[in-house]
C-alpha positions as CSV (number, residue, x, y, z in Angstrom):
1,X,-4.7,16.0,16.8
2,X,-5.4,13.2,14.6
3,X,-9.2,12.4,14.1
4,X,-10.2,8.5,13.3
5,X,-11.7,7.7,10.1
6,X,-14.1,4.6,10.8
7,X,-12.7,2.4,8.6
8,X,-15.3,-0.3,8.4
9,X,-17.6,2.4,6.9
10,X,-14.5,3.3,4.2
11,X,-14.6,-0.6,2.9
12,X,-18.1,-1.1,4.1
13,X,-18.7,-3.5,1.4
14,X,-15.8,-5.4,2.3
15,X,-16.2,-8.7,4.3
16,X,-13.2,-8.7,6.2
17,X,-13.0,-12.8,7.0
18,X,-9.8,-13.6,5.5
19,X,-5.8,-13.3,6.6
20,X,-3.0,-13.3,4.9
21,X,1.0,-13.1,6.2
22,X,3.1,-11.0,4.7
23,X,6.5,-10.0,5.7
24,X,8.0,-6.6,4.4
25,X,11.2,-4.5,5.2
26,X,12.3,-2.3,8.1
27,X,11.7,0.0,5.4
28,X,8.4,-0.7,4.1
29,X,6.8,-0.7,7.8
30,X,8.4,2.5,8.9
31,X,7.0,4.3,5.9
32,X,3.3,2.8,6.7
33,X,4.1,4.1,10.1
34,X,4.9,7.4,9.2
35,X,1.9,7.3,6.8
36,X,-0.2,6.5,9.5
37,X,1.1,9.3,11.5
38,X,-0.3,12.1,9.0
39,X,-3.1,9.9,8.3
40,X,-6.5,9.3,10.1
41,X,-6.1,5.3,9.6
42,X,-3.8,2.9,10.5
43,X,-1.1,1.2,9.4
44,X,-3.2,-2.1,8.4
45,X,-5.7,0.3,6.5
46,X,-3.2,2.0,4.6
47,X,-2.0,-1.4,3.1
48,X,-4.7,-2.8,2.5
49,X,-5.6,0.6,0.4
50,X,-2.1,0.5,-0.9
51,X,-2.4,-3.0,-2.0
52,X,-5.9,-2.5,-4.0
53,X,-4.2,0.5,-5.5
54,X,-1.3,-1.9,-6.7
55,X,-3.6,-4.8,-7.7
56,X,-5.6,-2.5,-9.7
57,X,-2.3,-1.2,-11.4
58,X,-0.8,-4.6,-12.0
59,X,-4.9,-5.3,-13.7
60,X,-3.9,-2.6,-16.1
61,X,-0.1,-3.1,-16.8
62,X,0.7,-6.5,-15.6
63,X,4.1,-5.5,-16.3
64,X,4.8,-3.4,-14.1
65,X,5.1,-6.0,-11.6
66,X,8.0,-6.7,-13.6
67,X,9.8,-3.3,-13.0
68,X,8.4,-2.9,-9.5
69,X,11.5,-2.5,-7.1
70,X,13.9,-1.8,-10.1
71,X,15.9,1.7,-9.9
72,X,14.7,4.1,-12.3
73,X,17.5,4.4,-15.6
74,X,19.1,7.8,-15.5
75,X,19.8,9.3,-18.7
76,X,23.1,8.9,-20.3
77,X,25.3,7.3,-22.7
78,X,24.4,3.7,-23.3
């Protein structure tokens, strides 16, 4: 049995007043799902974690924004 998390207390210092639209893949959104399954927070509160995690990534490398999405290169001949 999955117990809740209370969220607002997780981000407490967050003022959550703003919105923003994003559209993802069939892909994207069953993963969160599934996520959210194992997880004690819901699909909304895993991305918004997930997207911190990234922005804080992207604050370190910003090129890896670049690469994001791209398959990895298998070793080989060139």
């Amino acid at each position: 049995m999955r117990s809740a998390i209370d969220y607002r207390a997780l981000m407490s210092d967050d003022e959550l007043s703003e919105g923003l639209f994003l559209r993802i893949s069939k892909a994207d959104k069953e993963q969160l799902d599934a996520m959210a399954e194992r997880l004690p927070l819901k699909a909304a509160a895993i991305a918004r974690i997930a997207l911190r995690i990234g922005l804080q990534a992207i604050e370190k490398d910003p090129g890896a924004i670049f690469a994001a999405g791209k398959p990895a290169k298998r070793g080989g001949r060139s």
